[in-house]
Structures are given as C-alpha cells and as structure tokens.
C-alpha positions as CSV (number, residue, x, y, z in Angstrom):
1,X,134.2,106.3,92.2
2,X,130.7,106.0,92.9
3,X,128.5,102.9,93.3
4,X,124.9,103.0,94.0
5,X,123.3,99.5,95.8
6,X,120.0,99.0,96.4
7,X,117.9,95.5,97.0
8,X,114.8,93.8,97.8
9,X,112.7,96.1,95.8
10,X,109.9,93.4,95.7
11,X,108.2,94.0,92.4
12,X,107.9,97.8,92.6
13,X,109.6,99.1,88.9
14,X,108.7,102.3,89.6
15,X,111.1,102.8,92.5
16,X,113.4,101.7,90.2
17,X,113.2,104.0,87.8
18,X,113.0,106.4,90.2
19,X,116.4,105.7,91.3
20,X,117.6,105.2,87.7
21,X,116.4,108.8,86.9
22,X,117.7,110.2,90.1
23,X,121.2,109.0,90.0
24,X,122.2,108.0,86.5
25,X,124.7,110.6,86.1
26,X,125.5,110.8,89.7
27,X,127.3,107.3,89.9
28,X,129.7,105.5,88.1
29,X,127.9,102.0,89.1
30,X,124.4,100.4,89.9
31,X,124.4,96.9,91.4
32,X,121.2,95.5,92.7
33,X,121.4,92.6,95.1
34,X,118.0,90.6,94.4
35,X,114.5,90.5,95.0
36,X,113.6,92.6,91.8
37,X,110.8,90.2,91.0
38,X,111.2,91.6,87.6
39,X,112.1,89.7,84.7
40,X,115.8,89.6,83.8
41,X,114.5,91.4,79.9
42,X,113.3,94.1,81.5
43,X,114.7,97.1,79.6
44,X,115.8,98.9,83.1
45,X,118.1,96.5,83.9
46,X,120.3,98.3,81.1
47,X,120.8,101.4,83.5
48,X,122.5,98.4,86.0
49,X,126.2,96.9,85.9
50,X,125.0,94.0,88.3
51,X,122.2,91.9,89.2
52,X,121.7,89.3,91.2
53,X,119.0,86.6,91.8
54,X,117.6,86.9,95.0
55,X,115.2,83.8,97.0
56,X,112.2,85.5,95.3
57,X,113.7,85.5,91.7
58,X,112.5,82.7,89.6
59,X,114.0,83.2,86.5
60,X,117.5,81.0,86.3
61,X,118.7,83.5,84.1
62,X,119.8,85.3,87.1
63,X,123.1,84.7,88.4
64,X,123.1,84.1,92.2
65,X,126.6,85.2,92.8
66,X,129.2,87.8,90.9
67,X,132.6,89.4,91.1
68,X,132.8,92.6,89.4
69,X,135.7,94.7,89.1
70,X,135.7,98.6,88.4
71,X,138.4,100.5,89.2
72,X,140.3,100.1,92.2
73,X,137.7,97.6,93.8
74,X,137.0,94.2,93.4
75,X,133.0,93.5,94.3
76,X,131.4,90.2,95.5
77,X,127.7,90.2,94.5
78,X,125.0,87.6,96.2
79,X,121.7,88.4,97.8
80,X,122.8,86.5,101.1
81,X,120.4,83.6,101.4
82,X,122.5,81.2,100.2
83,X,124.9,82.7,102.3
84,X,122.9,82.3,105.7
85,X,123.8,86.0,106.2
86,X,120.4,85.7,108.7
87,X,122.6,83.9,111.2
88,X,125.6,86.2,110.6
89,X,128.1,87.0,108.3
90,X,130.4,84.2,108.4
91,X,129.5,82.6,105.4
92,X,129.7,85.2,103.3
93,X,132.6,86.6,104.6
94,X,134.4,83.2,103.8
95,X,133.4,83.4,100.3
96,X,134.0,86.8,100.2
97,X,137.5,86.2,100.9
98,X,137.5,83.5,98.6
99,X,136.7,85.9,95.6
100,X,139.4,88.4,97.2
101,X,136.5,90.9,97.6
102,X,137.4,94.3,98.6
103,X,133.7,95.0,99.1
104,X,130.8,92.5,99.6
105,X,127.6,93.6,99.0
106,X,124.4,91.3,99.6
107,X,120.8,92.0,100.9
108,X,117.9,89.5,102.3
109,X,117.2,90.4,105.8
110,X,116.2,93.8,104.5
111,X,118.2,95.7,107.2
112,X,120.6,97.6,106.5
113,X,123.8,97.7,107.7
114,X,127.7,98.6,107.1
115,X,130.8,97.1,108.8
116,X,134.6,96.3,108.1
117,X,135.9,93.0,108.7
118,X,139.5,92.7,108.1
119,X,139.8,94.1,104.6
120,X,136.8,93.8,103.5
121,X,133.5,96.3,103.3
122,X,130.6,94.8,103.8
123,X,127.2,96.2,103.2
124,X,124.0,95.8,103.2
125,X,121.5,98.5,101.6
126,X,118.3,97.6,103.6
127,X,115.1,97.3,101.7
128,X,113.7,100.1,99.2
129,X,110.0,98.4,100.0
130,X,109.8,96.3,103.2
131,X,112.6,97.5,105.7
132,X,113.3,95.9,108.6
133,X,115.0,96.2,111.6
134,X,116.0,99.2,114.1
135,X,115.8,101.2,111.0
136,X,112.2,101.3,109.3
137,X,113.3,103.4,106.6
138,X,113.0,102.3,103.0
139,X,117.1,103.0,101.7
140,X,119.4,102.4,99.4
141,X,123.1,103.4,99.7
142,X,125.9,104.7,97.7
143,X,129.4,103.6,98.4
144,X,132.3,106.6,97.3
145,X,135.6,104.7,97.2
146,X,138.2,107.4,97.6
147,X,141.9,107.0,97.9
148,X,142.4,106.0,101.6
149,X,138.5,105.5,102.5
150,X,135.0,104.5,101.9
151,X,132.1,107.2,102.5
152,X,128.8,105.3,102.9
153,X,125.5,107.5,102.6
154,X,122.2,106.1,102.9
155,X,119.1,107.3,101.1
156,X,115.4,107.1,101.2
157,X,113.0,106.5,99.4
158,X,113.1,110.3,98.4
159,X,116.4,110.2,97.6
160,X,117.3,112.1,101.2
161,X,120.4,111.4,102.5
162,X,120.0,110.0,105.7
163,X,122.7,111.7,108.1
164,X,123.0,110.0,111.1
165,X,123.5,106.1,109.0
166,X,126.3,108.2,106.6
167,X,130.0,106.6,107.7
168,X,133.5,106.4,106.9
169,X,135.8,103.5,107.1
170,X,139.5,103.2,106.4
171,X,140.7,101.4,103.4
C-alpha cells in the first residue's frame, strides 16, 4: 500500500490540488498533518482519508489527533504541537505507543525527517510552503508499506522524487 503525507501547506490550495491531481490514482491514502488554513468544507478535502488540525487551524471542526487503520498499518495522526515534537519526539512517541501506532505521522517544525524507534515509523513530511531545516526543499512524502519494509520517497514541489532523502526501514 501506498500513503501520500504532506503538511503545513499554509493556505496555498493550489498546491493542493496539485498533489491531488498528481497522485490520485497513484496512492491508496492521503493524510495531511495540519496547517491547511483551509476550511474543513472545502471540497478537496474529499480527495483526503485524514486531516488534522494544525496550531494555525482555527476551525474546531478539526480533529487534533487520529488513529486510522488501512490495511496492515495502524496510523497515529497529530500535527505535533501539542506534542512538543520541537523539543523531540518523546511525547509523541509516548502517545504513539499509546494508540499502538505502527506509524506516526505529524508535522510543525516543517523539517522533514524519517526514523524508527522501536516499532514504530515515524515521519515527518517537511513543509510543501515554508521548509525548514538542513533541507530547504518544499516536500511531501509517500510511505509504500510492503511485506517486510517501509520505502520512504520524498517529493518536491514538482512532484520529483528526491533521491538522496528516499530510505528503507525494516518492519
């Protein structure tokens, strides 16, 4: 399976439906992890299987935090401010583990970044506006989920894969 993540778009719809257009048939899942800045009616949000309110969300009609199953994984969806993920991942991984998460996917500091901790992935898809970080590239990322690993690509802004962030980790 496939799942496309992508965050802290800040207001820009367009990138959006860029992405939407790009990959629709190309993934199995969309999950964004906050900072849309869009309004939770917005009819693109129909092309997504999760969303998430980020600290620049207004609307309570946002959920801060979901699990989400689909197939063989079990996802734990926040943008990471609540979480403190700024000061690390500790947080979040405890309430990752909490939701028995087999991937945690967040945003917020608008770097991007992939690890394993124990059994759980843990990702970050960097910023499709404003990156930040080593990596000033504006990305989002698509997780495959195969039988004994994960294959992590990362994409610009047009929809290049990024070859030297791509990874594999063992389930």
């Amino acid at each position: 399976m496939k799942y496309l993540v992508i965050s802290d778009n800040h207001g820009d719809r367009d990138v959006l439906v860029d992405v939407i257009n790009r990959w629709r048939d190309g993934v199995d899942v969309m999950i964004h992890c906050g900072d849309s800045e869009l309004s939770p009616e917005d009819e693109l949000w129909e092309s997504f299987d999760v969303r998430v309110k980020g600290n620049c969300d207004f609307d309570s009609r946002y959920p801060e935090r979901v699990t989400y199953e689909k197939g063989n994984e079990r996802f734990y969806v926040t943008h990471g401010h609540l979480s403190r993920v700024r000061a690390g991942l500790h947080w979040l991984a405890h309430e990752a583990e909490e939701q028995n998460a087999t991937i945690c996917l967040f945003g917020h500091t608008h770097q991007l970044g992939v690890e394993k901790i124990d059994d759980i992935l843990y990702l970050n898809p960097g910023s499709i506006r404003l990156p930040r970080g080593r990596y000033m590239i504006k990305t989002y990322a698509i997780i495959e989920s195969c039988q004994t690993q994960y294959k992590i690509d990362y994409y610009d802004q047009e929809h290049q894969k990024v070859p030297e962030l791509s990874c594999q980790f063992q389930k």
